[in-house]
LOKE-218836 format. One line per 3 residues: their letters; for each residue z negated, y, x negated of N, C-alpha, C, O. Coordinates in steps of 0.2 Angstrom, whole numbers. Example, Ala and Ser with C-alpha at 12.3 -4.5 7.8 and 13.67 -1.06 7.14 Angstrom:
% residues 2
as	-39 -28 -66 -39 -22 -62 -39 -16 -66 -42 -17 -71 ~ -35 -11 -64 -36 -5 -68 -39 0 -64 -40 6 -67
This chain:
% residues 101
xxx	-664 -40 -497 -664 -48 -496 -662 -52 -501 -665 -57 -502 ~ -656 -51 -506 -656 -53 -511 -661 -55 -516 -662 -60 -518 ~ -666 -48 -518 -669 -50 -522 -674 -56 -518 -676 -60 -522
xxx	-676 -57 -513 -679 -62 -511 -677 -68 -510 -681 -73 -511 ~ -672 -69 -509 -668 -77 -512 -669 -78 -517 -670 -84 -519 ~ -669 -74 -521 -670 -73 -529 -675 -77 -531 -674 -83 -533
xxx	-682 -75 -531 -689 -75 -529 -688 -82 -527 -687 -85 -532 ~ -687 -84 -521 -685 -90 -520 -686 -97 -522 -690 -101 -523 ~ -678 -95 -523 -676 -98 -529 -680 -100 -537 -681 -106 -540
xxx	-682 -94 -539 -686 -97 -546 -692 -99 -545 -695 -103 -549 ~ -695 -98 -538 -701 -103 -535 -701 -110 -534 -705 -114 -536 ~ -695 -111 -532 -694 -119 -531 -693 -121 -537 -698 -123 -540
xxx	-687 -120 -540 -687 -121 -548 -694 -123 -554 -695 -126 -559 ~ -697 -119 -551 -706 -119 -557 -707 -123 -552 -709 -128 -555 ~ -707 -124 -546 -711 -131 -540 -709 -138 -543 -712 -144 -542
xxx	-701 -137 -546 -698 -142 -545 -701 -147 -552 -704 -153 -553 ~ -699 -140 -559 -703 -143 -566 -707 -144 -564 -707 -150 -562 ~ -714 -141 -562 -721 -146 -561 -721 -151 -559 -724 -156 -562
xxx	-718 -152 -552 -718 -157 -550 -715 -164 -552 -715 -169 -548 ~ -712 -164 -558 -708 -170 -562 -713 -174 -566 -716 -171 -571 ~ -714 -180 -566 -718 -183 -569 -718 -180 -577 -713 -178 -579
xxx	-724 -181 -580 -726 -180 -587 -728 -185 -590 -734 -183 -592 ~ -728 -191 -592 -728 -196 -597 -728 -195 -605 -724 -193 -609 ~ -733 -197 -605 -734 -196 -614 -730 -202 -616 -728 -207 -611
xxx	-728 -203 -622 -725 -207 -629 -733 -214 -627 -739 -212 -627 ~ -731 -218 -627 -737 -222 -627 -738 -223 -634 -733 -222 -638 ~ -745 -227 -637 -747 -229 -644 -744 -236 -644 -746 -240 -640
xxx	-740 -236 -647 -737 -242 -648 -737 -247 -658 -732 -247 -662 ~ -741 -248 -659 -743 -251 -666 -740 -257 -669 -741 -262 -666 ~ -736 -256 -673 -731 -261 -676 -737 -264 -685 -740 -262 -689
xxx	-736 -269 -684 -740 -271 -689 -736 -272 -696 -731 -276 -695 ~ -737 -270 -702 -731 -269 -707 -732 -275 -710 -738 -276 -711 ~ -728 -279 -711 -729 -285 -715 -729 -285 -720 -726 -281 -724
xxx	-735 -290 -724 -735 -289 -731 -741 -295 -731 -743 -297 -726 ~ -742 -297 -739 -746 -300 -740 -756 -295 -743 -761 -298 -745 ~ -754 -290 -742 -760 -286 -745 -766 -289 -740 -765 -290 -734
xxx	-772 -289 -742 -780 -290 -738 -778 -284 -734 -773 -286 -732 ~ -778 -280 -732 -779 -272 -727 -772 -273 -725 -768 -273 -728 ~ -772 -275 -718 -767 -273 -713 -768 -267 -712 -773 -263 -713
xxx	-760 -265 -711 -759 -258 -710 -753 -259 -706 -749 -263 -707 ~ -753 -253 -698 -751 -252 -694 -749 -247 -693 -753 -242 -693 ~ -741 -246 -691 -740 -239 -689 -735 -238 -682 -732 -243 -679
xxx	-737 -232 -680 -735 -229 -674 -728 -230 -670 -727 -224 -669 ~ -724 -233 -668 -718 -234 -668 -713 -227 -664 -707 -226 -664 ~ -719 -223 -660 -717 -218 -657 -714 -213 -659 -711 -208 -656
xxx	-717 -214 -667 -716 -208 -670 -710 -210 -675 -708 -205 -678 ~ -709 -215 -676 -703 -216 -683 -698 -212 -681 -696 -210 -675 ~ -695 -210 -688 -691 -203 -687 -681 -210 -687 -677 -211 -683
xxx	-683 -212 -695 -674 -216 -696 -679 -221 -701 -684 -221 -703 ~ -673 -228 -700 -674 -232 -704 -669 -235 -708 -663 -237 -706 ~ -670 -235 -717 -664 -236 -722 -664 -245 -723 -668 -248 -726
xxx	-660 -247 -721 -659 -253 -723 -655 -256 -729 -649 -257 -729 ~ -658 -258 -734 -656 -258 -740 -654 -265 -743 -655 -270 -740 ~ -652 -267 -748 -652 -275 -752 -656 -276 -753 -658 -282 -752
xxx	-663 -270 -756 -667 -274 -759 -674 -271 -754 -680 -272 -755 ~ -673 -269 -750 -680 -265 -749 -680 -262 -740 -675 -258 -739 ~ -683 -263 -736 -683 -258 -729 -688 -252 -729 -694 -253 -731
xxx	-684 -245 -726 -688 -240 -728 -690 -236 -721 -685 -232 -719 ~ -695 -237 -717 -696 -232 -710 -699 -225 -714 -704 -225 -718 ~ -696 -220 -711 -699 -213 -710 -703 -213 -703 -701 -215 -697
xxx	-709 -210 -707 -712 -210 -696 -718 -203 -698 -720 -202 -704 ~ -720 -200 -693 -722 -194 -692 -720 -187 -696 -716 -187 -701 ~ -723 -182 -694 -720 -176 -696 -716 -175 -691 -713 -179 -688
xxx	-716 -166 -691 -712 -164 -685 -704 -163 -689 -700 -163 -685 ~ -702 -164 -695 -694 -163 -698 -695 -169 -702 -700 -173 -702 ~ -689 -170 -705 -686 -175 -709 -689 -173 -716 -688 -168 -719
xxx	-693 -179 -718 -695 -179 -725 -703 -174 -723 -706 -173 -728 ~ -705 -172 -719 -711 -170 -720 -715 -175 -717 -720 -172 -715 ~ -716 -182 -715 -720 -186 -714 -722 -191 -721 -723 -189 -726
xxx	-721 -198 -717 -725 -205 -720 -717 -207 -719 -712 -205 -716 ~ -718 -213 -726 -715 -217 -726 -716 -223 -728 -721 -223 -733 ~ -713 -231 -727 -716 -235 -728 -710 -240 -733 -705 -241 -730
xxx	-709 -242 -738 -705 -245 -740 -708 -252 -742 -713 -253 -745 ~ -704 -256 -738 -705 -265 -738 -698 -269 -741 -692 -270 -739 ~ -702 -271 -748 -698 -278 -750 -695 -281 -747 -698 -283 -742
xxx	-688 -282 -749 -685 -288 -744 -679 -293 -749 -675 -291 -753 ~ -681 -298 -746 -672 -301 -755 -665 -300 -752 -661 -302 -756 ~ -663 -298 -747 -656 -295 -745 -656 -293 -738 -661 -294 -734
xxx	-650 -289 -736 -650 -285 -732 -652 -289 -724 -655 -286 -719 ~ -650 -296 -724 -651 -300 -716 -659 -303 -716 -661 -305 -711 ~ -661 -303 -722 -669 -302 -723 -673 -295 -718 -677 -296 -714
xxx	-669 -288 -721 -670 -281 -718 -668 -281 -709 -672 -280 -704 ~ -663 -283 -710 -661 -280 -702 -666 -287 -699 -665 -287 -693 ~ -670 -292 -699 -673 -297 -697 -678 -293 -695 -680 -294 -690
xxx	-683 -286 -700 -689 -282 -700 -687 -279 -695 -692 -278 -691 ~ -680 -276 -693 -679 -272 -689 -678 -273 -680 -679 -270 -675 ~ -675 -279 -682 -677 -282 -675 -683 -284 -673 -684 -283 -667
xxx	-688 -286 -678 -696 -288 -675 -698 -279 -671 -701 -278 -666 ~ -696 -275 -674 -698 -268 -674 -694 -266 -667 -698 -265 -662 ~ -687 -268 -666 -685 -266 -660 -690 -271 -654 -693 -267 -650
xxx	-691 -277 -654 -693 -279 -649 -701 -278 -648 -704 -277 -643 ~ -703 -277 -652 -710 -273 -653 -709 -266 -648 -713 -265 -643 ~ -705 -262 -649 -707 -256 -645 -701 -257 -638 -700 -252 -635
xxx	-698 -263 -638 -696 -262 -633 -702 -265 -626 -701 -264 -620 ~ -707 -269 -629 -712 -272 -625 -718 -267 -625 -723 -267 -621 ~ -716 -260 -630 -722 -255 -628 -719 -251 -622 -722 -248 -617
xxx	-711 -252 -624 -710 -245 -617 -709 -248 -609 -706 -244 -604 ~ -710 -256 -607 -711 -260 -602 -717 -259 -601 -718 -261 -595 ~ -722 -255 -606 -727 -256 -600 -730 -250 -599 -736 -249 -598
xx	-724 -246 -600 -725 -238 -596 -724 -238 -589 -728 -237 -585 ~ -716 -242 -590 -714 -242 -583 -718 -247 -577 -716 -247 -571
């Protein structure tokens, strides 16, 4: 009889994971500010850390480890110049994951 509760037991459990929703990272596209003719946009789902610097803001994004993706470094004339990048960036993906839910 034990081993049948058993059995049970790891049935429900396998019943219980599938049955939890599965939701993908949605595409959520940040547009990199600059003056160049070619917009270029990257993926916010995947950015890995962002360096905020005096002279420069630097997003790492893709790759499964650290330093094995893209990275993007943006001119900035001081550090409240950067953290202003980082805020468009925050509210940018916080309006892609409003509309997962």
């Amino acid at each position: 009889m034990p081993q049948r509760t058993e059995t049970i037991m790891k049935r429900g459990l396998i019943l219980f994971l599938l049955s939890a929703p599965a939701w993908s990272a949605p595409f959520c596209p940040w547009k990199i500010p600059g003056e160049t003719k070619t917009e270029r946009y990257i993926n916010l789902t995947v950015v890995q850390y962002i360096e905020i610097g005096d002279e420069s803001v630097r997003i790492a994004f893709g790759g499964g480890n650290l330093g094995s993706g893209h990275d993007v470094v943006m001119p900035v004339k001081n550090r409240e110049e950067g953290r202003a990048v980082v805020s468009a960036l925050e509210a940018a993906a916080k309006r892609c994951d409003a509309s997962v839910k």
